[in-house]
C-alpha positions, 0 to 999 in steps of 0.5 A: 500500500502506497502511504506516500501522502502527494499534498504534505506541508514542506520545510522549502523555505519559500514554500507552504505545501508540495503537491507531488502527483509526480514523481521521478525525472529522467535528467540523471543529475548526480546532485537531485535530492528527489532522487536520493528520496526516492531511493531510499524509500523503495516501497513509497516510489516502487517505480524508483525515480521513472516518471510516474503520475498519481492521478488520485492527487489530481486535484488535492489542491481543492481541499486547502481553503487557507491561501497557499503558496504550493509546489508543483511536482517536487519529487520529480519533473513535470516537464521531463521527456518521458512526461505527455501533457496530452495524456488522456487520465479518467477518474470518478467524478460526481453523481450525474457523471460517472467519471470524468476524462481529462488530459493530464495538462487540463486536470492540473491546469484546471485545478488551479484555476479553481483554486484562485487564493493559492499561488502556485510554483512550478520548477522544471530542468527541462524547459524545453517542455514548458511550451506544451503547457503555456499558458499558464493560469495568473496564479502560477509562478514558473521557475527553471533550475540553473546551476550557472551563466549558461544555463541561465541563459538557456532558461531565459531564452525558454521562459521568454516562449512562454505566457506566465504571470511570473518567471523565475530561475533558481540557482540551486545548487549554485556550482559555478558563474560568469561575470558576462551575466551582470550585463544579461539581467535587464534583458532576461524577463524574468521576476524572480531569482533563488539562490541555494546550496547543494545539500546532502552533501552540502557544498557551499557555492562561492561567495563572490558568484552570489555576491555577483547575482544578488548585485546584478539582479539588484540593478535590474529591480529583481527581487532575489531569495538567499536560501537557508542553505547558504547560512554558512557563507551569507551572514 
């Protein structure tokens, strides 16, 4: 039996709840914590990190009456290859219809319009997927992980194809940094920025690249987030 709960409160910093109807991811980094978890508790991820849906959490999102701020898809990747957003799923629905089919894309996209008071954050390493579920209902804030400059440029260029309120890049972890990037900010579109450690093993990231992102962000008016990770460089 499957006790593995799919809406949990988190520790994420930034974060109220995580909604994992998701897990598993095919990017292989060696750094993933999801991976690790899913590793570690084969009989909550029988699939080990493969993609895998959890259609029963669909819309567990429905339940939250207290505005939140929810992570989409923690355990894994919702943008990865393996992912199809056209899918079609079929789950019980209300009295007067019996069950209800819906693709994947329009019963998570779907539940959240439905859930207005709640801001949700999608984060993806695969952005080249991003398109397949623009737009994005106002609610959403849509991130892409970037561990350096070109990375960040790449995420950039894949979150200015698509239609969101909100774009941001976490750099977590943050393993390395180019002075090119101060002059890319102004440009990049985007509204947000994270910055974190790697964890587990924690390997803290340079102080001057942090120091050089939160300088460059500043001139371009965007607000950025030091995570708790960083506790050991950043005062």
């Amino acid at each position: 039996m499957n006790r593995t709960p799919r809406l949990s409160k988190t520790d994420i910093e930034y974060l109220d709840y995580v909604w994992n109807f998701e897990s598993g991811c095919t990017k292989g980094c060696s750094y993933c914590y999801a991976k690790k978890v899913a590793t570690r508790f084969p009989g909550r991820y029988p699939n080990g990190f493969e993609p895998t849906l959890y259609p029963e959490a669909f819309t567990s999102p429905l339940r939250l009456k207290k505005p939140s701020i929810v992570g989409v898809g923690y355990m894994g990747d919702l943008f990865d290859d393996e992912v199809d957003p056209e899918y079609e799923h079929v789950l019980p629905g209300p009295s007067w219809s019996p069950t209800l089919r819906h693709s994947l894309r329009e019963w998570i996209l779907g539940t959240i319009r439905k859930c207005p008071q709640h801001r949700f954050l999608f984060l993806t390493k695969q952005p080249q997927n991003l398109a397949k579920w623009s737009p994005f209902p106002d609610n959403c804030w849509v991130g892409v992980s970037a561990t350096g400059y070109w990375e960040y440029v790449e995420a950039c260029n894949f979150l200015s194809n698509i239609e969101a309120r909100v774009k941001y890049v976490s750099f977590e972890p943050l393993l390395s940094w180019d002075k090119k990037a101060s002059y890319f900010f102004e440009s990049s579109g985007i509204n947000w920025v994270i910055i974190g450690a790697q964890t587990k093993p924690t390997v803290q990231p340079d102080i001057g690249w942090v120091r050089e992102i939160v300088a460059a962000a500043d001139r371009a008016g965007i607000p950025v987030f030091l995570k708790d990770s960083l506790s050991d460089i950043v005062p």
